[in-house]
LOKOLGU-6315 format. One record per residue: x, y, z of N, C-alpha, C, O, CB in turn; residue in one letter. Coordinates in steps of 0.1 Angstrom, whole numbers, plus 5000, padded with zeros to 4 digits. Glycine has a CB too. Example, Ala and Ser with C-alpha at 12.3 -4.5 7.8 and 13.67 -1.06 7.14 Angstrom:
REM residues 2
513249435078512349555078513249675078514249675085511349555090A
512849785071513749895071512950005079513450115080514149945057S
END
This chain:
REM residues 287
791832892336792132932322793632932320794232882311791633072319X
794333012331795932982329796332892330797332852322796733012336X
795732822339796632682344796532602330797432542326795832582359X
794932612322794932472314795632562303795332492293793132372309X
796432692297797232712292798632682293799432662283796932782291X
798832682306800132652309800432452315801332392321800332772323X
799432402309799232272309799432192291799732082286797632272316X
799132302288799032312269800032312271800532202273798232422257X
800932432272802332442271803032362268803832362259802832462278X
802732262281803532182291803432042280804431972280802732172311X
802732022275802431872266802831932259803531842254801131782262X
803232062250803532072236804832042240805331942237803232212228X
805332102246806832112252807331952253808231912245806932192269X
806831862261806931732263806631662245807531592242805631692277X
806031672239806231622227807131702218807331652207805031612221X
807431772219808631802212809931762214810831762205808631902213X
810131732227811431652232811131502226812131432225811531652250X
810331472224810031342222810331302211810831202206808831322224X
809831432206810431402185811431472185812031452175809431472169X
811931542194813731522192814431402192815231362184814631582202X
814031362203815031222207814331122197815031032193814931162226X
813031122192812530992184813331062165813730992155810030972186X
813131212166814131222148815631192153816331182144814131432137X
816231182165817631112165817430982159817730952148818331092180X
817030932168816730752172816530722152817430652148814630692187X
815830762143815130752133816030812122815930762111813830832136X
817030922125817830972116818930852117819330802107818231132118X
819330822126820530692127820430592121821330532116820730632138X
818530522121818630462112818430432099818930332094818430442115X
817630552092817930592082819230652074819130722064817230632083X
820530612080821530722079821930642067822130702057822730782092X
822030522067822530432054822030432039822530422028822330302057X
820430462046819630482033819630602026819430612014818330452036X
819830682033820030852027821630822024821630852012819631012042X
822430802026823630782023823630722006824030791996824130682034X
823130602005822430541994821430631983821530611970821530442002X
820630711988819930831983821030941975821130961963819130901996X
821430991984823031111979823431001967822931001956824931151995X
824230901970825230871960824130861944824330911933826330701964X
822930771950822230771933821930861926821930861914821030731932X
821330991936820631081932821831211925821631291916819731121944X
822831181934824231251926824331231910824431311901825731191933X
824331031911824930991893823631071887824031121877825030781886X
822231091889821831071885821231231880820431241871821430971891X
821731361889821831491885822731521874822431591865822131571894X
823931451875825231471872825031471854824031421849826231351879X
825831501848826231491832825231551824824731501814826431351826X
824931651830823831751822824831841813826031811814822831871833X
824431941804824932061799825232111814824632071824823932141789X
826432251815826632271826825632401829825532431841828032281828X
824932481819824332581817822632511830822032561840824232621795X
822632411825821332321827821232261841820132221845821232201816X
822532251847822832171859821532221868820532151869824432201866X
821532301873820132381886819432411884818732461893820132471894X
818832411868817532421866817032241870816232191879817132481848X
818032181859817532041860817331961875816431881879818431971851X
818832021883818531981901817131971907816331881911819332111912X
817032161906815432241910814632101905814332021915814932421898X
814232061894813231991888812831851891811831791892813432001876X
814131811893814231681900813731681919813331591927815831631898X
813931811920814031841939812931851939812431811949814831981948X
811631921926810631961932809631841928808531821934810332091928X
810331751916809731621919809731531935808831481942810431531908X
810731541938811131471949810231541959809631451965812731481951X
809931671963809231731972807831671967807031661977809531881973X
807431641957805931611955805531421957804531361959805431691938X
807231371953806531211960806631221980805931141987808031031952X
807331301985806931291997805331362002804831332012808131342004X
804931451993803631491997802531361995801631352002803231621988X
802931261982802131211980801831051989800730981990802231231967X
803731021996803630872000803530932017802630892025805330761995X
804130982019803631032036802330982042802330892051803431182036X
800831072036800231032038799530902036798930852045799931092036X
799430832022799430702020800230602033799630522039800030692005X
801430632034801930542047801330562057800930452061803330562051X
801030642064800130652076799130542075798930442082799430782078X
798230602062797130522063796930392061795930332064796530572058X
798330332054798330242048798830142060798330022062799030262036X
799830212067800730132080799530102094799830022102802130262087X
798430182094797430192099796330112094796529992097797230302098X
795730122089794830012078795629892072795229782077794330092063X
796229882067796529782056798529772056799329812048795629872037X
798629722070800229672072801029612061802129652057800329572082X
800129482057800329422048801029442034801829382027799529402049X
800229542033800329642015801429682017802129662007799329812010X
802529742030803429822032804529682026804329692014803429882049X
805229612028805729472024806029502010807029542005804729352026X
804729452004804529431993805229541979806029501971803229431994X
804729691981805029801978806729811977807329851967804329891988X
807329761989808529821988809129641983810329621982809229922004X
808629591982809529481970809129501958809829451949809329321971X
808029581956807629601942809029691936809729651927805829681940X
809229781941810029921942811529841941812429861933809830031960X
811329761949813029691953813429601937814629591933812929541971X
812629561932812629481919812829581908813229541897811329391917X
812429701910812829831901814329841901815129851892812229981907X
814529851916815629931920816829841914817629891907815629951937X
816729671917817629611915817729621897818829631892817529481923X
816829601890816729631878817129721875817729681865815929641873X
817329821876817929971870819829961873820729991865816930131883X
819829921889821429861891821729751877822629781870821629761909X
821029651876821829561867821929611852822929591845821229431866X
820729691847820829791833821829801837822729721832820129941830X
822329911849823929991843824729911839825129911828824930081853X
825129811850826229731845826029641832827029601826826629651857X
824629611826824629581812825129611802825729551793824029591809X
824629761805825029851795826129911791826429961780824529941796X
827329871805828829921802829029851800830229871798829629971808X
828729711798829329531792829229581778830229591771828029351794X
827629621773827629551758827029671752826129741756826729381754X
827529671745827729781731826229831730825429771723828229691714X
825829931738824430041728824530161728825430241730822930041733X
823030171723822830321725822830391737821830381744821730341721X
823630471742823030551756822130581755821930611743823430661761X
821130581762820130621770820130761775821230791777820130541781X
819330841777819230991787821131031784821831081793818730941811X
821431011775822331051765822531221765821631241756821830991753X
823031331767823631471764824031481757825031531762824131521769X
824331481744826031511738826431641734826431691722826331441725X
827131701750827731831748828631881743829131991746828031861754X
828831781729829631871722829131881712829931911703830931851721X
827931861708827031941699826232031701825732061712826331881695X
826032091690825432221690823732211691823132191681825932291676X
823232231700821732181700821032301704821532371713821432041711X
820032321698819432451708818632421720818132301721818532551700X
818432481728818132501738816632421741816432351751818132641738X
815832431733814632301730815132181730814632101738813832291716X
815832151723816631981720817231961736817131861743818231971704X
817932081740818732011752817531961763817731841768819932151761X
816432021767815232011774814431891771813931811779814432121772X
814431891759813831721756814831621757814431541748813431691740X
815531581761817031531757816631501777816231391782818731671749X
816731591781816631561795815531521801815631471812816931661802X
814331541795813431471803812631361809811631351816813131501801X
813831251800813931101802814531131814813731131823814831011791X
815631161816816731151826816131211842816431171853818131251819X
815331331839814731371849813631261860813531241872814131491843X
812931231848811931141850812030981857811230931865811431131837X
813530901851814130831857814430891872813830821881815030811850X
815231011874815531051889814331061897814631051908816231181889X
812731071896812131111899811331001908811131001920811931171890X
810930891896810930761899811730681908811230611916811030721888X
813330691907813930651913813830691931813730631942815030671906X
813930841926813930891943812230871950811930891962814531101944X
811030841940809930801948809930671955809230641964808830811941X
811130581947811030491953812030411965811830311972810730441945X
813130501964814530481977813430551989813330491999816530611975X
812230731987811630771993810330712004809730772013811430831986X
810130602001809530522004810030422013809330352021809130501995X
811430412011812430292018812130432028811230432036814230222011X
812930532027813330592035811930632049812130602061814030722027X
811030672044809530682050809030572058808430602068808530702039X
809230432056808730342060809730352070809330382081808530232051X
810930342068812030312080811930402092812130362104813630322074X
811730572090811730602102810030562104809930532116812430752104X
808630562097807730542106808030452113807630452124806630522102X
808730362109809030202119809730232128809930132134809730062113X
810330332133810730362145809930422158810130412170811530432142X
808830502148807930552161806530452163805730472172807430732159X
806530362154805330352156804130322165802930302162805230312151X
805230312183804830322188804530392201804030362212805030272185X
805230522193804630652199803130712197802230662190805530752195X
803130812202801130882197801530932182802630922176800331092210X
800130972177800030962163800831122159801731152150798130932158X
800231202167801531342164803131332163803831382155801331452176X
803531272172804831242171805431182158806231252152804931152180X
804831052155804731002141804931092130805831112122803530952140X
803331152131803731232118804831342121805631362112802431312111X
804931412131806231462130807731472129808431562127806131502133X
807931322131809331292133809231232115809931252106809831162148X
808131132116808731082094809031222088810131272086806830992079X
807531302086808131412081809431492080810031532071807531482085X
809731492095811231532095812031452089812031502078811931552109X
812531362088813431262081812731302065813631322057813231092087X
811431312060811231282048811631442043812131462031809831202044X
811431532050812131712046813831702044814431772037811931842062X
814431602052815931612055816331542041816931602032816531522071X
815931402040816131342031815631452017816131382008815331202033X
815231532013814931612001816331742002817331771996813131672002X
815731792013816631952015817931862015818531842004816332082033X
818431812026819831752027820431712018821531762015819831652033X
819831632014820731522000820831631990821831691986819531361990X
819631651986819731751971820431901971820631981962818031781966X
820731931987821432061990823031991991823932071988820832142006X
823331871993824931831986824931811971825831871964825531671993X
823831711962824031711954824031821943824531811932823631641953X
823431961950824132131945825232131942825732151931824032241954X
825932131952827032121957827932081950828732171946827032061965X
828231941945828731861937828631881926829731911920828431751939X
827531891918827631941904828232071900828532091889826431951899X
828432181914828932261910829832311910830132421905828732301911X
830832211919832332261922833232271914834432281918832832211931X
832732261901833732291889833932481885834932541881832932191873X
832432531888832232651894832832751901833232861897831632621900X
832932681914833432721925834632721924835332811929833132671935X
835132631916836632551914837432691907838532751909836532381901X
836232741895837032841891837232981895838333041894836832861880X
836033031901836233111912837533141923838233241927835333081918X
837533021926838833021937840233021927841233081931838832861951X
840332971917841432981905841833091903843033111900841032961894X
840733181905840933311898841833451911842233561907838933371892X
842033381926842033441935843633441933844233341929841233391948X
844033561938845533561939846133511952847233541954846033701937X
845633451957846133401970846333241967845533171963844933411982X
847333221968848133101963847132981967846632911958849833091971X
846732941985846132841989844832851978844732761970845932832005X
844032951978842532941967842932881955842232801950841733091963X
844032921950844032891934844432731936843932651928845432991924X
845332691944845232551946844132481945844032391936845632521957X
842932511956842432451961841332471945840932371940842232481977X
841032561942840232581928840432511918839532441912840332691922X
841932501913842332361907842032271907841532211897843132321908X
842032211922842132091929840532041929840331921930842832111944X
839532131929837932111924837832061914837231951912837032211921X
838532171902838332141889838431971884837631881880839432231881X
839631981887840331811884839531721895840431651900842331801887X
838931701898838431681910836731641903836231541908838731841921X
836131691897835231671895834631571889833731501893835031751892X
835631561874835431471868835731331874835031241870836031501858X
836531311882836431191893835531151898835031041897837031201903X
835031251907833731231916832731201907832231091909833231371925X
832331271897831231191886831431091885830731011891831031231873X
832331041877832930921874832530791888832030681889834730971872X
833130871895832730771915831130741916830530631916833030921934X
830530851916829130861918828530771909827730691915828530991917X
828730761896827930651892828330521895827430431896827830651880X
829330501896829730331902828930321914827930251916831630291908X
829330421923828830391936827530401937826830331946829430461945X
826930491929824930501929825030331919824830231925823830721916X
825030331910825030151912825030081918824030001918825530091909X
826130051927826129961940825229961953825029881961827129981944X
824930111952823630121962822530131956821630161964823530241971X
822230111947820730041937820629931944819729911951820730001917X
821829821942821829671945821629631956820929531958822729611943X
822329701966822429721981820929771985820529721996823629841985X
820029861978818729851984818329771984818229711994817929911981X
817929741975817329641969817429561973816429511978817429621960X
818629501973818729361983818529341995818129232000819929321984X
818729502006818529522020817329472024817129392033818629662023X
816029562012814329552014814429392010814629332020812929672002X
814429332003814029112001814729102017814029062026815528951982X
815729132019816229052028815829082043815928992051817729062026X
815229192046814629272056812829242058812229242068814929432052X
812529212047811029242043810629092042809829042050810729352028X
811229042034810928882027811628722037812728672038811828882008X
810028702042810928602055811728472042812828412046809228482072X
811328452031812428372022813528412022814428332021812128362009X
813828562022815328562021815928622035816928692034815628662008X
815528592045815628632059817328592063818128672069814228532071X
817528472059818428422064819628372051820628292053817828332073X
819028432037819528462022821728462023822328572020818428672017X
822228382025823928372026824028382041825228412045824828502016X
823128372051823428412067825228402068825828502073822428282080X
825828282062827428312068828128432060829228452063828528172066X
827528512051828228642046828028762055827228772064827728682032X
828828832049828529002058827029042050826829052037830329172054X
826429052056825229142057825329222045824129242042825229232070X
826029282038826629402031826629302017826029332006828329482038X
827529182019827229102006826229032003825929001991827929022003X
825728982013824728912009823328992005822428931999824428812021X
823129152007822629201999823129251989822429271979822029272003X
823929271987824229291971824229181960823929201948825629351970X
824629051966824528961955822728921956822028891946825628811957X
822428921965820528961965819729011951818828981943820229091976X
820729141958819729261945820129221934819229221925820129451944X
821629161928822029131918821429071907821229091895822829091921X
821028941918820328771914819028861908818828851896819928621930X
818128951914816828951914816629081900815729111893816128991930X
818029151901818229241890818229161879817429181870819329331892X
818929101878819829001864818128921857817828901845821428811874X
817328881867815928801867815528931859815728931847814928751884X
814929041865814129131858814529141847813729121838813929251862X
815829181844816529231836816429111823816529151811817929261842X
816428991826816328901816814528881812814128841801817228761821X
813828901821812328871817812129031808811329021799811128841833X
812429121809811829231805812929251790812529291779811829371819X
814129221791814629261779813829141767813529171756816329251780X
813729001775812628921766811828981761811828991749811928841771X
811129041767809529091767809529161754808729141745809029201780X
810629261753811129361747811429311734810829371725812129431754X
812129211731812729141725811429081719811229111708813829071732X
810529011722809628951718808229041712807429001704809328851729X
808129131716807029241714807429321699806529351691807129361728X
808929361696809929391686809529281671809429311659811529351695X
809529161676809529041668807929051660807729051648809728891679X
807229051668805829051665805429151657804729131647805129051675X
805929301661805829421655806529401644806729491636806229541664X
END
């Protein structure tokens, strides 16, 4: 009876080292993609009312916590059963992704309406601001089910050829990190205008610096985050065709790796982007 307790032990113990060293191996490689995750998911909290900033975070986080409840399991079963589907899925996602990158830069070309639009310097009550946001939430939501999925696939593809506990416990770990992690910086960031004034307010010369130095500071980093969560739309996007799709396997082979997905996602963004604004355009006509 002891011994086959202290035999239990002994394998729990041994698999737990195992999914230490396999969530290293698995966080490294996912480190680009969660990298990619922060900067989007940053533009994409960011420019709320400031009253609204961490309700709206919370709402987006707890979306985000419910597409990993829902793709987790589907990937097991799916990476298990039906390999195939796995492919498919994340080019479907990747043709989103690059689409949504080429919107932005559309939209700062040519003259419209914003979109998931705020305008905080009107007087709106508190209903209007909530409807106003729930485009914008819904976009984030979407977006992070579907970088979530990049991210999920990449570390199962690291263990998958460990035992089936291991598995699920090391994706999981990466798919908890990727939620708590990211969305516990992008707190962070929306609020250090916050914090900024707090330390302003300290009579100690270095705080009031450095509180300033948030303040002014912020509006930059917003400003950053959306260029840069653009460029890593394109950069997914292009990563999964070029990773996933043996046509684009070898897609500019004499460029850096880094351009040849981005002009990837671009090409395939600019495609969506021109069939669907058709669509749009043609559906308009008829109506």
């Amino acid at each position: 009876m002891a011994s086959g307790l202290f035999l239990l032990l002994d394998d729990i113990a041994a698999l737990m080292d195992d999914v230490v060293v396999m969530s290293k191996v698995a966080t490294k490689k996912t480190a680009g993609i969660l990298g990619d995750d922060l900067a989007v998911n940053a533009e994409k909290a960011s420019g709320f009312v400031s009253t609204r900033e961490i309700p709206v975070l919370w709402a987006i986080t707890k979306g985000s916590l419910l597409n990993k409840l829902i793709i987790l399991p589907l990937a097991f079963l799916l990476s298990y059963f039906v390999p195939a589907s796995i492919t498919i899925i994340l080019s479907i996602g990747a043709i989103y992704l690059a689409y949504e990158g080429v919107e932005k830069i559309y939209e700062y070309f040519v003259p419209h309406h914003p979109k998931n639009h705020l305008p905080l310097n009107q007087n709106l009550t508190e209903t209007e601001i909530i409807e106003q946001e729930k485009s914008k939430i819904k976009s984030a939501i979407i977006t992070d089910f579907i970088l979530s999925i990049e991210i999920i696939i990449i570390a199962l593809g690291t263990v998958l050829e460990k035992p089936i506990a291991t598995q699920i416990l090391v994706t999981t770990f990466i798919a908890f990190l990727a939620t708590v992690g990211v969305y516990g910086v992008v707190a962070v960031i929306v609020r250090m205008d916050d914090l900024g004034l707090i330390l302003s307010k300290k009579r100690n010369s270095i705080s009031q610096f450095l509180g300033n130095l948030l303040i002014q500071a912020l509006p930059k980093v917003v400003q950053s985050l959306a260029f840069i969560g653009t460029i890593a739309l394109l950069l997914v996007s292009g990563g999964i065709f070029k990773h996933n799709i043996a046509y684009f396997h070898h897609f500019l082979a004499s460029f850096p790796s880094i351009v040849s997905e981005f002009i990837l996602g671009l090409g395939v963004g600019a495609v969506a982007l021109i069939v669907i604004q058709g669509f749009l355009f043609l559906r308009k006509k008829i109506k």
